[in-house]
C-alpha positions as CSV (number, residue, x, y, z in Angstrom):
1,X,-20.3,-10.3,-0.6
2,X,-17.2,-7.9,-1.5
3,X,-14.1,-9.0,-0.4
4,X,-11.3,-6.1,0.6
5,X,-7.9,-7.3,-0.2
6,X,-5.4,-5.4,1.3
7,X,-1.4,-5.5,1.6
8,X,1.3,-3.6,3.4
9,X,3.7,-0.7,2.3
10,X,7.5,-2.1,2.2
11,X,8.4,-3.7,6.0
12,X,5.6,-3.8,6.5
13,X,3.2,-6.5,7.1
14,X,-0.1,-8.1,6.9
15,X,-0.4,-6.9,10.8
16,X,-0.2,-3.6,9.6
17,X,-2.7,-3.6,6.9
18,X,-5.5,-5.6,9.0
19,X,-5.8,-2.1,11.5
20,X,-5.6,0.4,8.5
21,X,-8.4,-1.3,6.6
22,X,-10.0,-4.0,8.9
23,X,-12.3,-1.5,11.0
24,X,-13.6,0.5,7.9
25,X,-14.0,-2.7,5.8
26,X,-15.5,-4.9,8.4
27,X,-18.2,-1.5,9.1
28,X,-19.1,-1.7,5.9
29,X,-20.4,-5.4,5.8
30,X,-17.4,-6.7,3.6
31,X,-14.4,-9.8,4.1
32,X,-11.0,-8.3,4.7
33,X,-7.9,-10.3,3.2
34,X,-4.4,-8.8,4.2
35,X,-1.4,-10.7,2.1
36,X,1.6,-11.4,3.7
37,X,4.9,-10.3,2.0
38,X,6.8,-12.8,0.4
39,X,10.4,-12.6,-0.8
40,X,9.0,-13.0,-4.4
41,X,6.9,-9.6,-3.8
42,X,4.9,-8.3,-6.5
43,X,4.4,-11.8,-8.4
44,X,3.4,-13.4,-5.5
45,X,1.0,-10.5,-4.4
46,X,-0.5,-10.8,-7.8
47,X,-0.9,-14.4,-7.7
48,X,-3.0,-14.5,-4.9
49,X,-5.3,-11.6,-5.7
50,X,-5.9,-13.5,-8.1
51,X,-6.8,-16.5,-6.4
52,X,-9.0,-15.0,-4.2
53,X,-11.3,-13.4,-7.4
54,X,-10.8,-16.6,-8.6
55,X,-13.6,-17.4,-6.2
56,X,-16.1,-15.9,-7.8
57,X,-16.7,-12.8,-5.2
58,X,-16.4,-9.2,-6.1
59,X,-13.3,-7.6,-4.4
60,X,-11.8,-4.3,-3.4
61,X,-8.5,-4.1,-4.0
62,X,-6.0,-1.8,-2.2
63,X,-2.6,-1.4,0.2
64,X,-0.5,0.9,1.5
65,X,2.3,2.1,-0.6
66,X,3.9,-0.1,-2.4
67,X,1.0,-2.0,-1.6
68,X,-1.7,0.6,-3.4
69,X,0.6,0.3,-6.2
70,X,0.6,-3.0,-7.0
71,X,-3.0,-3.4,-6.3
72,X,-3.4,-0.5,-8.9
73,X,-1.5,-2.7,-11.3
74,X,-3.6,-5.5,-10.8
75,X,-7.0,-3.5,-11.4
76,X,-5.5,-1.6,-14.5
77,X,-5.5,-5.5,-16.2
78,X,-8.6,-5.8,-18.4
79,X,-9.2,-9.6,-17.7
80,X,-9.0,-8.5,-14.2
81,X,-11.1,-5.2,-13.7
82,X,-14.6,-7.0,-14.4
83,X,-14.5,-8.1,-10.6
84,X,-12.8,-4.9,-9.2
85,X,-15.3,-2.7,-7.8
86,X,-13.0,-0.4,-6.4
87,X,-9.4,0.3,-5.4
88,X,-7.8,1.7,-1.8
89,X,-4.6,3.5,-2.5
90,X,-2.8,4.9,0.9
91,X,0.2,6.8,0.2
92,X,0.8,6.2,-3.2
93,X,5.2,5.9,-3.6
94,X,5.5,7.1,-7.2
95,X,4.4,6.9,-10.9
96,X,6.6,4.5,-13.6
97,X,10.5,4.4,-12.5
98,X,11.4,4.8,-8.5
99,X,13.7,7.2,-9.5
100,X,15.3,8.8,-7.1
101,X,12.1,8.8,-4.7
102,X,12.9,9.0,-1.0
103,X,10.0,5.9,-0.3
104,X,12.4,3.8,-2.9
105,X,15.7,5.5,-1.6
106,X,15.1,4.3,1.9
107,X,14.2,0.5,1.2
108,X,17.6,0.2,-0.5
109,X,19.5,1.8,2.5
110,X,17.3,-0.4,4.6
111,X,18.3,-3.5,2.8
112,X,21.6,-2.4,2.6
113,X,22.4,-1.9,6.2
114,X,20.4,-5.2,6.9
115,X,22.4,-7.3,4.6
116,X,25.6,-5.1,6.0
117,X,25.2,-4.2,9.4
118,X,22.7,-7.0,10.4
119,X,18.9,-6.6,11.9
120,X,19.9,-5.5,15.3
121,X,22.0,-2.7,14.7
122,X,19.6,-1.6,11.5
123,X,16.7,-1.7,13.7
124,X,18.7,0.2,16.8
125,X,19.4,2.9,13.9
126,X,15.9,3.2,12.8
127,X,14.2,3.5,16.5
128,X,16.7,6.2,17.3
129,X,15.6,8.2,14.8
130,X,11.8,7.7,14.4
131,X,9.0,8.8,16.6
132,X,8.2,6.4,19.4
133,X,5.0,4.4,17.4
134,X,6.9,4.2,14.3
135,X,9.9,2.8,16.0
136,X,8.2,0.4,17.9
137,X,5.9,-0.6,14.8
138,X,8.9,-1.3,12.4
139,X,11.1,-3.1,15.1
140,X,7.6,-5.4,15.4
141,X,7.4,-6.3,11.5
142,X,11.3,-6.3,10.7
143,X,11.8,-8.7,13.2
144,X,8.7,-11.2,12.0
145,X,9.4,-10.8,7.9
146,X,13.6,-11.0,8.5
147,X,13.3,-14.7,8.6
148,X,11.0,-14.5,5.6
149,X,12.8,-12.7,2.8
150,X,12.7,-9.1,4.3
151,X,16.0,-7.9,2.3
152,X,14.2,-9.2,-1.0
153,X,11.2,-7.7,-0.2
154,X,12.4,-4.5,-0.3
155,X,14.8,-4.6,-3.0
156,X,11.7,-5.6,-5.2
157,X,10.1,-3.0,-4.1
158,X,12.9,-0.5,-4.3
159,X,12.9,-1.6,-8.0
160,X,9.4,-1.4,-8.4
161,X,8.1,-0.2,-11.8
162,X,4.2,1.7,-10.8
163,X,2.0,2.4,-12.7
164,X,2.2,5.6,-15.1
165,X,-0.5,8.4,-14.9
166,X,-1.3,6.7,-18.8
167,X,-2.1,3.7,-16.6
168,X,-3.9,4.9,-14.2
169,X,-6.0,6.8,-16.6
170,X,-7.3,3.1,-18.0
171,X,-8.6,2.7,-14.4
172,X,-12.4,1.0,-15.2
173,X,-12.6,0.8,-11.1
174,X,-13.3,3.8,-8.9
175,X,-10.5,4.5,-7.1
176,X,-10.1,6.2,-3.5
177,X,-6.5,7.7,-2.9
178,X,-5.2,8.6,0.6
179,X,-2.2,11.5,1.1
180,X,-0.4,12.6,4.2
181,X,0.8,16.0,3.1
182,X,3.6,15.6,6.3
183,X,5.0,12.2,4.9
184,X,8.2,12.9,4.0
185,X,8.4,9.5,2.1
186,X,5.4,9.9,0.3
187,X,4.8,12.7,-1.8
188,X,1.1,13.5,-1.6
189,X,1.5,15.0,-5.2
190,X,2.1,11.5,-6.3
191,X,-1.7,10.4,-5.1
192,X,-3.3,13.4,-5.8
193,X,-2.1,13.1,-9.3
194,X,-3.5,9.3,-9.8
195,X,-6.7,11.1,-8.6
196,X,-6.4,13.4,-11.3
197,X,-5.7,10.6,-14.0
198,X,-8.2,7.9,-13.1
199,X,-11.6,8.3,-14.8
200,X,-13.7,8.0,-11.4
201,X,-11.1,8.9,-8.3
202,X,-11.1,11.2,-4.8
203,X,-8.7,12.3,-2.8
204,X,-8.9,12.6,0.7
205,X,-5.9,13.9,3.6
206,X,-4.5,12.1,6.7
207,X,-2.0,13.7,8.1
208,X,0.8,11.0,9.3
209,X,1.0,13.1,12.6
210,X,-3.1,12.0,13.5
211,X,-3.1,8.2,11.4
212,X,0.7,7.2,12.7
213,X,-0.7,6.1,16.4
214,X,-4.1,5.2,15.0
215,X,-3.4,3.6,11.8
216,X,-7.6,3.1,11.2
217,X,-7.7,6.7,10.6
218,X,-5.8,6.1,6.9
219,X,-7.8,3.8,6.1
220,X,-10.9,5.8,6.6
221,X,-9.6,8.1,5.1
222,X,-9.0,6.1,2.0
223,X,-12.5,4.3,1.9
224,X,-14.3,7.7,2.2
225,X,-12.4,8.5,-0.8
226,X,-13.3,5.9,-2.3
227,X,-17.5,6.5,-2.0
228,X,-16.9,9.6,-2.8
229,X,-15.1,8.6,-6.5
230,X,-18.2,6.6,-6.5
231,X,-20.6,8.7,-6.1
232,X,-19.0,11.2,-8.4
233,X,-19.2,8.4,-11.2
């Protein structure tokens, strides 16, 4: 049996990632796996992807974000991509360096008013300035990961080094890549160019305005284009 293992986009949480990918996943007759962030982000992510291929079953690997790029990382790793049959990337962030990318941008001012102005007042900030479900779903997972490293979490992934269109190109996997061409964060360029790169790759839209108060639609989204970067193979 194919296992899916999925993990969030940064402050997020495993939550989060269980209704993007569990319906789709669980439709499809496969185990789901959503990782927890950990204060030691991307290592720790790795490590127990690893563990679960350890086991011997084929997986699908995948997240949301920073999430799709790490699991991209992972797949792109030749001792690795003999038990990837496929990889889920929602909203990819950006390609090599952060940059100046607004997804990057906005985890250091998140950390920054967190370690500065305290979780209360940052999360008071953020709801009065978001729409009503993404308010309410970051006040939910910045509150439960706070305790657990959140500030490190996302200056990891502030910092994050994703993988280059070179890398991406070395994809042995198929890979199914999710935009949301109303995402300000996100740049749906930056997926629809890993589509471009990766030997056996589709793209598919969800608009953030439909998927942000029914996350399953994103992940549908993603796993349709995944079969279809199969069935292009």
């Amino acid at each position: 049996m194919t296992t899916v293992i999925v993990m969030p986009g940064t402050g997020s949480d495993a939550d989060y990632a269980a209704r993007v990918f569990g319906p789709v996943a669980r439709a499809a007759g496969a185990l789901i796996e959503c990782l927890e962030p950990r204060a030691d982000l991307v290592e720790s992510y790795l490590t127990r992807i690893d563990a679960i291929a350890e086991r011997g079953d084929r997986v699908i690997v995948g997240g949301v974000s920073i999430g799709a790029a790490i699991a991209v990382r992972w797949a792109c790793d030749a001792a690795r991509a003999a038990q990837c049959d496929g990889v889920l990337a929602a909203l990819p962030p950006w390609s090599g360096p952060p940059g100046d990318c607004l997804a990057a941008l906005s985890a250091r001012i998140t950390a920054d008013s967190l370690e500065h102005e305290g979780l209360e007042a940052t999360v008071e900030a953020m709801v009065s300035t978001s729409p009503a479900w993404l308010g309410s779903e970051l006040s939910r997972s910045w509150r439960a990961l706070h305790p657990r490293g959140l500030v490190a979490q996302l200056r990891a992934a502030s910092t994050f080094v994703g993988p280059t269109l070179v890398d991406v190109a070395g994809l042995t996997a198929p890979l199914g890549v999710a935009v949301a061409p109303d995402d300000p964060l996100h740049d749906a360029d930056v997926g629809r160019s890993w589509a471009q790169a990766a030997p056996r790759a589709a793209v598919a839209e969800a608009p953030l305005r439909e998927f942000g108060p029914a996350e399953h639609l994103l992940g549908d989204a993603c796993w349709a284009a995944l079969a279809a970067a199969r069935e292009g193979s």
